[in-house]
C-alpha positions as CSV (number, residue, x, y, z in Angstrom):
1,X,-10.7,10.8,27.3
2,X,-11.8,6.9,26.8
3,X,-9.5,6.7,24.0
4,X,-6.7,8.0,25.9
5,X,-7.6,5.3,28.6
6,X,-7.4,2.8,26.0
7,X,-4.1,3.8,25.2
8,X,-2.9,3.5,28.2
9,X,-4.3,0.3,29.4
10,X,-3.1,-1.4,25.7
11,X,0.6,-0.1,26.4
12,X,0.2,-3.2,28.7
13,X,2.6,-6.7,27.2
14,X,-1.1,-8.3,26.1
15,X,1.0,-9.6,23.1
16,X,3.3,-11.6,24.9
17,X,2.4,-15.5,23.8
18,X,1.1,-16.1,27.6
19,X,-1.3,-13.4,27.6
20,X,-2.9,-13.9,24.7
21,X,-2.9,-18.2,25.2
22,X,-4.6,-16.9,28.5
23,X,-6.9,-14.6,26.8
24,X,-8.2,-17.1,23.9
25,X,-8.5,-19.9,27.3
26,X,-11.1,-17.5,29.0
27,X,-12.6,-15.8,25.9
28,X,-12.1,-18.1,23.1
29,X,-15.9,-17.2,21.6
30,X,-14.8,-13.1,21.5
31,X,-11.9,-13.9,20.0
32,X,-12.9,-16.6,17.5
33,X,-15.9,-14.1,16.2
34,X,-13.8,-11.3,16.1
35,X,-11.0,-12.9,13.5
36,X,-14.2,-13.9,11.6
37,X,-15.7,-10.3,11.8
38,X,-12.4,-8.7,11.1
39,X,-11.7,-10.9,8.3
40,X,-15.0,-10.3,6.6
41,X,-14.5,-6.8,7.3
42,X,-11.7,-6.1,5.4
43,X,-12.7,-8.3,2.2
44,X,-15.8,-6.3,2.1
45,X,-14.3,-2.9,2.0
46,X,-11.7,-3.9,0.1
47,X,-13.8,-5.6,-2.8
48,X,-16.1,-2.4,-2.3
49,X,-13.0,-0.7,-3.1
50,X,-11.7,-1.7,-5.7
51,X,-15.3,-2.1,-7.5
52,X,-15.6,1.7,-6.9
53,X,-12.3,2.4,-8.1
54,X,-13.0,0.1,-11.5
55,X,-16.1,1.6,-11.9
56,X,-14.9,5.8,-12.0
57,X,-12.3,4.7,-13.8
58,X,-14.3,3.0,-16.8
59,X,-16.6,6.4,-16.8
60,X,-13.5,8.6,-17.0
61,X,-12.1,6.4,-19.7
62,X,-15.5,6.8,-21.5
63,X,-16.0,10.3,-21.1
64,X,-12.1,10.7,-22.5
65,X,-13.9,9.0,-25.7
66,X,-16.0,12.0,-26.2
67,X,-13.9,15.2,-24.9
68,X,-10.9,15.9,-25.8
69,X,-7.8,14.8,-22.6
70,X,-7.0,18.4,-22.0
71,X,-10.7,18.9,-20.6
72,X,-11.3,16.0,-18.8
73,X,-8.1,14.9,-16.9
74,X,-7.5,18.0,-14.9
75,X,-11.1,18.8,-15.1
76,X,-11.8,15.8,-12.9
77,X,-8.3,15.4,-10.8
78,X,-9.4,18.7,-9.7
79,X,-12.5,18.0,-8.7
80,X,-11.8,14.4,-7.6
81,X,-9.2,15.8,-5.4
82,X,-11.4,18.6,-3.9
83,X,-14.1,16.1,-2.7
84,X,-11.9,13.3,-1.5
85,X,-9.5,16.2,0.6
86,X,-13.1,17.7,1.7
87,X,-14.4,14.2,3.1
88,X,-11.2,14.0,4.8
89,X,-11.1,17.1,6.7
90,X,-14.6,16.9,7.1
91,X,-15.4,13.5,8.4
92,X,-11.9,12.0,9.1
93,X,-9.2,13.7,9.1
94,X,-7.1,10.7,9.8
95,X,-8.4,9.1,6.8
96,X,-5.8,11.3,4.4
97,X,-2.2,9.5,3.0
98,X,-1.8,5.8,2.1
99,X,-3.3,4.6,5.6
100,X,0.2,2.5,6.3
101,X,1.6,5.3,8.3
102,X,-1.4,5.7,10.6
103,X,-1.6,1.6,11.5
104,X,2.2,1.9,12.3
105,X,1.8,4.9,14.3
106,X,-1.2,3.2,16.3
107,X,0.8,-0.3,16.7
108,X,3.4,1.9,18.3
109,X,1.0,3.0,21.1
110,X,0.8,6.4,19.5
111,X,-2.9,8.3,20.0
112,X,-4.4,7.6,17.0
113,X,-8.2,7.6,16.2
114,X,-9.4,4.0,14.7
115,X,-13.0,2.6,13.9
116,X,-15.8,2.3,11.4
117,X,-16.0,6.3,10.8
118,X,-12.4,5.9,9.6
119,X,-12.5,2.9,7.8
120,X,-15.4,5.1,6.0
121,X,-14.0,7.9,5.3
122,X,-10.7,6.0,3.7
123,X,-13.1,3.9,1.5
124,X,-15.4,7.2,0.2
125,X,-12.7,9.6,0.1
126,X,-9.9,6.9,-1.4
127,X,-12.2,5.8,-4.1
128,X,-13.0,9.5,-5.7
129,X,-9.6,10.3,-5.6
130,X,-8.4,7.6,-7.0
131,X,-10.3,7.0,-9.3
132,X,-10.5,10.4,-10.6
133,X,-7.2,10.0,-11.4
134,X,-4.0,10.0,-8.9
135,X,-2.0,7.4,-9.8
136,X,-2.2,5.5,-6.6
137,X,-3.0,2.0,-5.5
138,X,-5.8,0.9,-3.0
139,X,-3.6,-1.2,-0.7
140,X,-2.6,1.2,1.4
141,X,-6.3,2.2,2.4
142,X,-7.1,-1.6,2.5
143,X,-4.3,-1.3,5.6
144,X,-6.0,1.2,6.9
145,X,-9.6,0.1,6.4
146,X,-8.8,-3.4,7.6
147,X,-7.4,-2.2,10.5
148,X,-10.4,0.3,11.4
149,X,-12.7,-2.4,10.9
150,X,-10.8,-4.7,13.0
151,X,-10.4,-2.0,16.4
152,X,-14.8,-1.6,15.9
153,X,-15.0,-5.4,15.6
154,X,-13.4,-5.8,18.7
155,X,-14.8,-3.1,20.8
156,X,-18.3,-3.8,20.0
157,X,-17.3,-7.4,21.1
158,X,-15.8,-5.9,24.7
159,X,-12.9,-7.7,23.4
160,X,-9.7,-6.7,26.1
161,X,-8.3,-2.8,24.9
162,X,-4.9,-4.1,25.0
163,X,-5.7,-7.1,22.6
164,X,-7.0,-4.7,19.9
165,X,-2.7,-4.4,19.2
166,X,-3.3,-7.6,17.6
167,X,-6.5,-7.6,16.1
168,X,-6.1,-4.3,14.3
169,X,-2.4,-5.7,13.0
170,X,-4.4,-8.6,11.7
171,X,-6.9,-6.7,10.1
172,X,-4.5,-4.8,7.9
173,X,-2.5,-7.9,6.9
174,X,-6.1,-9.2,6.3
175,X,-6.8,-6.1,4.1
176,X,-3.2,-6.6,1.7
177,X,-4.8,-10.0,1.1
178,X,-7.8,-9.1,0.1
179,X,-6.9,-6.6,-2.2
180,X,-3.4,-8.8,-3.8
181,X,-5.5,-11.9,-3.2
182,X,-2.3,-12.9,-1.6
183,X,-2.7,-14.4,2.3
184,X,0.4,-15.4,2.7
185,X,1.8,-12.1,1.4
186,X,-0.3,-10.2,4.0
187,X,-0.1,-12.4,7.0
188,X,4.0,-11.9,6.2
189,X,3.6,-8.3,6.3
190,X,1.7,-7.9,9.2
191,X,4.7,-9.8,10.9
192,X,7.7,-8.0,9.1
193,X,6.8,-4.9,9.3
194,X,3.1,-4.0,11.9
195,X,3.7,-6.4,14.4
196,X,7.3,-7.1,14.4
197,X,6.4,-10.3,16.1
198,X,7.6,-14.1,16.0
199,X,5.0,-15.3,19.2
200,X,3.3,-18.0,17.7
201,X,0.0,-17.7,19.0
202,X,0.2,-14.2,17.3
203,X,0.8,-15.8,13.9
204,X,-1.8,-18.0,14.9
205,X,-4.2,-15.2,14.9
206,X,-3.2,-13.4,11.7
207,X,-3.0,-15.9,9.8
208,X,-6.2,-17.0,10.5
209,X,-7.4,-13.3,9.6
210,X,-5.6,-12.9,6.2
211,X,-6.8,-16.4,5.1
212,X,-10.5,-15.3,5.5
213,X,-9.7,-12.3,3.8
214,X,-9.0,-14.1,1.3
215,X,-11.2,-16.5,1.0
216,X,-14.6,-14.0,1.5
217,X,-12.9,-11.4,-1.3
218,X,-13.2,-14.4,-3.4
219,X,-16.1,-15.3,-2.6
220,X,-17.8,-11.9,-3.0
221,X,-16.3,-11.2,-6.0
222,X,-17.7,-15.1,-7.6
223,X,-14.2,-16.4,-8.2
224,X,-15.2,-19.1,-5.2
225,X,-11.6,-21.2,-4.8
226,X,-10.7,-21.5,-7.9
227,X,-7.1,-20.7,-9.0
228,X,-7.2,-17.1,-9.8
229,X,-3.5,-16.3,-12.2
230,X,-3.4,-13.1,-13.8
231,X,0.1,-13.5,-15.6
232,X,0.8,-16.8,-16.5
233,X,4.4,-17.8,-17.0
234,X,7.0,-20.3,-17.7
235,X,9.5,-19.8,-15.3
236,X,13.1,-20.2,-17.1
237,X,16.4,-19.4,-14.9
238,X,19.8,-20.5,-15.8
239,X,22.8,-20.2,-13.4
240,X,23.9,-16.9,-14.9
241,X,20.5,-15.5,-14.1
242,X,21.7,-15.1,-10.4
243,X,24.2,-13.0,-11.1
244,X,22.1,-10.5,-13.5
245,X,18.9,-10.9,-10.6
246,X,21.6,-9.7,-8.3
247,X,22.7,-6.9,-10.3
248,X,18.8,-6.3,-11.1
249,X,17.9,-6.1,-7.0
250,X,21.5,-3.4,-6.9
251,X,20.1,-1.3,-9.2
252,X,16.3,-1.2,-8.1
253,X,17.8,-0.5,-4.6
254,X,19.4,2.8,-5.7
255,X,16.6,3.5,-7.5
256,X,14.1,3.0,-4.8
257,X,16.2,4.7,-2.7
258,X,16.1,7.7,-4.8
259,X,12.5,7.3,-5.1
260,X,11.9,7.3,-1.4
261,X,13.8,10.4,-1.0
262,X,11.8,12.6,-3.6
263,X,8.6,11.3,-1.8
264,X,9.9,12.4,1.6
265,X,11.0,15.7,-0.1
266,X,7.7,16.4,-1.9
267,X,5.9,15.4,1.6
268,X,7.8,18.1,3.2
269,X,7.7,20.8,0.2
270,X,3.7,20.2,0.7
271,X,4.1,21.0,4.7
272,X,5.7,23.9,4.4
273,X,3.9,25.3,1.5
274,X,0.0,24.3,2.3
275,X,0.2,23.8,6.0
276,X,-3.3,22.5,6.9
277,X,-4.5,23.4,3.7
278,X,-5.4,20.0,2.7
279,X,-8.3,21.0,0.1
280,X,-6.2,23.4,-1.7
281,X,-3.2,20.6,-1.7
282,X,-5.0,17.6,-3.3
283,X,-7.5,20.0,-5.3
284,X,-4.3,21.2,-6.8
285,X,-2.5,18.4,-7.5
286,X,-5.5,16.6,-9.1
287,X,-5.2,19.5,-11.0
288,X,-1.6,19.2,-12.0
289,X,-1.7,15.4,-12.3
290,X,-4.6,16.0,-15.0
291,X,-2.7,18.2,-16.7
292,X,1.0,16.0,-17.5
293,X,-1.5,12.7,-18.4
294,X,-3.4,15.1,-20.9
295,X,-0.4,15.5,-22.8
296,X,0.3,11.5,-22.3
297,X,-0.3,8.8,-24.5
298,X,-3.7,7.3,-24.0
299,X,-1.7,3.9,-22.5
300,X,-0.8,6.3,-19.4
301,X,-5.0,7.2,-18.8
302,X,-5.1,3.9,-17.2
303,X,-1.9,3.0,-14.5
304,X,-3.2,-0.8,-13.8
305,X,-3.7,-1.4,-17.7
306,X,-0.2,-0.5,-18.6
307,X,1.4,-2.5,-15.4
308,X,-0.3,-5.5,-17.1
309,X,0.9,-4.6,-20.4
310,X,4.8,-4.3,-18.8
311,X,4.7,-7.6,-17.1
312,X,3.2,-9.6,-19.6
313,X,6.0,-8.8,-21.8
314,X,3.7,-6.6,-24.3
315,X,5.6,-3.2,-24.0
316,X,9.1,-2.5,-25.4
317,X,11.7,-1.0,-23.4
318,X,11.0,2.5,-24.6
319,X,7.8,2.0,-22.9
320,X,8.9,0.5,-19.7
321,X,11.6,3.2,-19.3
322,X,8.9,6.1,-20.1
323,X,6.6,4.6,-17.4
324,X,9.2,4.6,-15.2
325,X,10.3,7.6,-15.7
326,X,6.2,9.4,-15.6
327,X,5.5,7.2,-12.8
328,X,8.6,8.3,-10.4
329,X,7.2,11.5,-10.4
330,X,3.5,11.6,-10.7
331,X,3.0,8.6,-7.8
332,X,5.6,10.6,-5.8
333,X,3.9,13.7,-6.5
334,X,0.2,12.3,-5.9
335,X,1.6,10.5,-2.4
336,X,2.8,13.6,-1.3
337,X,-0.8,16.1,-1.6
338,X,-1.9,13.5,1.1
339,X,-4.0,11.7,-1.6
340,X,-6.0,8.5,0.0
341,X,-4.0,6.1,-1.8
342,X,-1.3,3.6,-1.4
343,X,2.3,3.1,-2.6
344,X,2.7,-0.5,-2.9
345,X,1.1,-0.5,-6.7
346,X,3.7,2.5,-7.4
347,X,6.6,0.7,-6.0
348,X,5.3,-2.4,-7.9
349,X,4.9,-0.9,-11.9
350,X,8.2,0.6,-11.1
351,X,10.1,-2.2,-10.0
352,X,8.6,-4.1,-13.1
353,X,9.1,-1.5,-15.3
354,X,13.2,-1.6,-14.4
355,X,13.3,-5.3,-14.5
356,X,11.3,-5.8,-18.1
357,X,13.8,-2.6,-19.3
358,X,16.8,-5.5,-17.9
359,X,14.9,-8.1,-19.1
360,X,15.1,-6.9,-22.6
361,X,18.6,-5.8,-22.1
362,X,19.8,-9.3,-21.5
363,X,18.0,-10.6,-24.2
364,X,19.9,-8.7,-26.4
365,X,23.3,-9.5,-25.3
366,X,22.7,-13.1,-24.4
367,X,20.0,-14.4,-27.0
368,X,18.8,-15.7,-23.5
369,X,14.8,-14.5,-22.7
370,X,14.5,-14.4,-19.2
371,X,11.3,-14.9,-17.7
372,X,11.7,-13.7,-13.9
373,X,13.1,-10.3,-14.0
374,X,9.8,-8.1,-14.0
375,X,8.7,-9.9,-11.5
376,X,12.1,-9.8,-9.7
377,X,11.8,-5.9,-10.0
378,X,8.6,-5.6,-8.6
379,X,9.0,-7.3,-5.5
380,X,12.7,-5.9,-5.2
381,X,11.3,-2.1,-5.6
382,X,8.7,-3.1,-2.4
383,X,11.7,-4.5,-0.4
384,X,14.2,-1.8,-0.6
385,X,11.2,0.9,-0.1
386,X,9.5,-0.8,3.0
387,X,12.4,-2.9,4.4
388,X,10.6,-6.0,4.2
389,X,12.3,-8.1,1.5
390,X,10.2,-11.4,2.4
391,X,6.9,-9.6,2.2
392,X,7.7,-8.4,-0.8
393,X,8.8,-11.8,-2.3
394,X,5.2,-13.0,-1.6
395,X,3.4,-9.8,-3.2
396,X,5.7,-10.4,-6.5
397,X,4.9,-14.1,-6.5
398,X,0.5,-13.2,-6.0
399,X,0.1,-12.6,-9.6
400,X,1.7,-15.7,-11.0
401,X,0.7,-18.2,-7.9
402,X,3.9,-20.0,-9.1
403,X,6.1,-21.4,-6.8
404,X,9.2,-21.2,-8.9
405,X,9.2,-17.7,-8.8
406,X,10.2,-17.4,-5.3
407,X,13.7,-18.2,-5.2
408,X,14.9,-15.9,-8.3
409,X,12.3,-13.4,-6.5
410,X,14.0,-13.8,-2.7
411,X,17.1,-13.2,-4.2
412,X,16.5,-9.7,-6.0
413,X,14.7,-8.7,-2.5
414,X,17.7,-9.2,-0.7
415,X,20.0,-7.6,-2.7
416,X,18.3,-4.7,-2.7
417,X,16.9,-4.6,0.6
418,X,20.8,-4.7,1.5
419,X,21.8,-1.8,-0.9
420,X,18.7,0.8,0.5
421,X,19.7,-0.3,4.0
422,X,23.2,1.3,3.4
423,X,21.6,4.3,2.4
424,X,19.4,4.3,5.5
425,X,18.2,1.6,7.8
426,X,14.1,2.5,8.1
427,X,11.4,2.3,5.7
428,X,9.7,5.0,3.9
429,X,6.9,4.3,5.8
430,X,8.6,5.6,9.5
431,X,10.6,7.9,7.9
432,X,7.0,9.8,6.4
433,X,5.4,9.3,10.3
434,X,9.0,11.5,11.3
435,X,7.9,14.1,9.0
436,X,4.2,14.5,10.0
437,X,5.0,14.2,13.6
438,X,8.0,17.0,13.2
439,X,5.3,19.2,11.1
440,X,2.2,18.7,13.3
441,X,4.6,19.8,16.5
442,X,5.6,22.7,14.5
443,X,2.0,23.6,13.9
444,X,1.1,23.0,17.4
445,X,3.4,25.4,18.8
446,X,2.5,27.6,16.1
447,X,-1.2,27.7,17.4
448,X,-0.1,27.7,20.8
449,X,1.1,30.8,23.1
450,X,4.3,31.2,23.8
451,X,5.2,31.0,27.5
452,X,6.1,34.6,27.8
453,X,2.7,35.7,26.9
């Protein structure tokens, strides 16, 4: 019932810029500690994450040393997926999916349940699956956990109900930068596409949030403030680049496109086939997963090796197009059992793997190396998928810190941003909350008697 009170009282317009000038005026302190707090937060869990994640995965990749693939892949998807779905259902059942459609849902004054037992459960159960295997990345729980932390943060604070809109928005920007080490990239996102906001005291406040993200996931993980770039490049664009970027951000657009629509299908194949059945869903799909990377070239046992390898320029295009082609299906498959995982790292190999495949393509007929295009693929993949091309932009640009990416970048994201809007004008992201809300009010009046009786 207090929950439900909460949700009533923060349908109130705290966000409005006067409000929240107001509220910092009279409870500046609150406020101040619960940026700081929130911040901290979600560069703890998301470190934890992603140090939990690294470390199953170098034990599977060790064990796949001693036994043969066809023993331990599905061996452990199974079981990864059995504990992970059994954490869920048993300790919170909100915790399942990439985490982004739950924040959405609760920034739209929808009833849904937030806090540290959340925030728990997404780090336990998103780290076993995971890491045992489904090709999925942690940003999408960082939303989530980032968020979670932030609602506790400001509750045990007595912060205003109504002001928790903000603080948990912040919180999940705070968690993207954490995890991308990209502030700017999540403080953009929490605007595009939580908030929808442009009140500058709101900026104000996430941007504040996502910088100390930042800054403490550095700091806990030793890099301090030093400049962190994990693919180094020479950026090289000539005027006919434009036209081939904008070609390249047409095609990823259809493809993303047709990517977002076999996720949505799978979701809803798994609704109607497994109900509630969440255990046997992600028990068998770990199981399934294992079972097509067992027959897979020992490149595909690791998903965040091989994005490396495409965007450095190591692969070949027979590579590039195989990954794409394994990971369309297996991340779309794994998003759909309701896995803890996110889609942005998906969206991301695949959007490089099409623009390296280009890359090399141009190359060929020009004698011209491009330098841009993977990256240009990347961020274009994000923007047509989530309908936030400037977001995106700033993700692609976190690996090389390199301001000269952003322009060839930009332009990619727009043009397919433009192309999937034609197709349909909202993001994967709402389009997946219509399909769980349609399925839950299915299985509501399912469980429910009829009025008759």
């Amino acid at each position: 019932m207090k929950y439900i009170n909460d949700l009533q009282i923060s349908t109130q317009p705290i966000t409005s810029g006067k409000s929240i000038r107001k509220l910092l005026k009279q409870r500046w302190f609150v406020v101040s500690l619960a940026l700081l707090l929130t911040g901290l937060g979600a560069a703890l869990t998301g470190v934890l994450f992603k140090t939990g994640i690294h470390t199953l995965d170098d034990w599977r990749l060790n064990l796949l040393k001693i036994l043969p693939g066809w023993l331990v892949l599905p061996t452990l998807g199974g079981i990864g997926g059995l504990i992970s779905a059994t954490v869920i259902a048993k300790f919170a059942p909100t915790a399942k999916g990439s985490g982004v459609t739950q924040v959405i849902t609760f920034l739209r004054h929808r009833p849904v349940p937030m806090g540290l037992k959340i925030g728990i459960g997404k780090l336990i159960a998103g780290i076993i699956a995971i890491g045992s295997g489904f090709p999925l990345g942690p940003e999408g729980p960082a939303v989530q956990m980032g968020g979670s932390v932030a609602w506790q943060m400001a509750k045990w604070l007595k912060a205003p109900v109504a002001f928790r809109r903000v603080i948990v928005a912040a919180g999940s920007g705070a968690g993207i930068a954490a995890i991308f080490s990209a502030p700017i990239g999540g403080f953009i996102y929490a605007i595009e596409e939580l908030l929808n906001s442009s009140r500058p005291v709101v900026l104000l406040l996430v941007v504040i949030t996502t910088f100390w993200a930042d800054t403490c996931a550095d700091v806990l993980q030793g890099h301090g403030f030093q400049l962190d770039i994990d693919f180094p490049l020479t950026i090289n664009v000539l005027p006919i680049d434009f036209a081939y970027l904008i070609f390249l951000g047409i095609l990823v657009g259809l493809l993303a496109q047709l990517y977002a629509q076999y996720v949505l299908i799978m979701q809803s194949l798994g609704n109607k086939w497994f109900r509630d059945k969440l255990i046997m869903r992600m028990t068998l799909s770990g199981i399934i997963l294992g079972i097509i990377f067992s027959f897979l070239p020992k490149e595909f046992h690791h998903v965040g090796d091989l994005q490396k390898l495409i965007v450095l320029g190591d692969g070949n295009i027979s590579l590039a197009l195989a990954t794409f082609i394994v990971l369309f299906f297996c991340t779309g498959f794994a998003a759909a059992s309701g896995a803890p995982g996110g889609l942005f790292f998906p969206m991301l190999t695949l959007g490089g793997c099409i623009g390296s495949a280009c890359g090399t393509w141009v190359e060929a007929l020009t004698g011209h190396l491009p330098t841009t295009y993977t990256l240009a693929g990347m961020g274009a993949f994000v923007a047509a998928c989530t309908r936030t091309p400037i977001s995106a932009m700033f993700l692609a640009f976190a690996p090389t810190k390199n301001l000269l990416i952003l322009k060839p970048v930009l332009l990619t994201c727009i043009a397919s941003f433009l192309v999937a809007r034609i197709f349909h004008k909202e993001s994967i992201y709402e389009r997946q909350i219509e399909i769980d809300n349609a399925h839950q009010a299915k299985m509501n009046k399912q469980q429910s008697p009829t009025i008759s009786r």
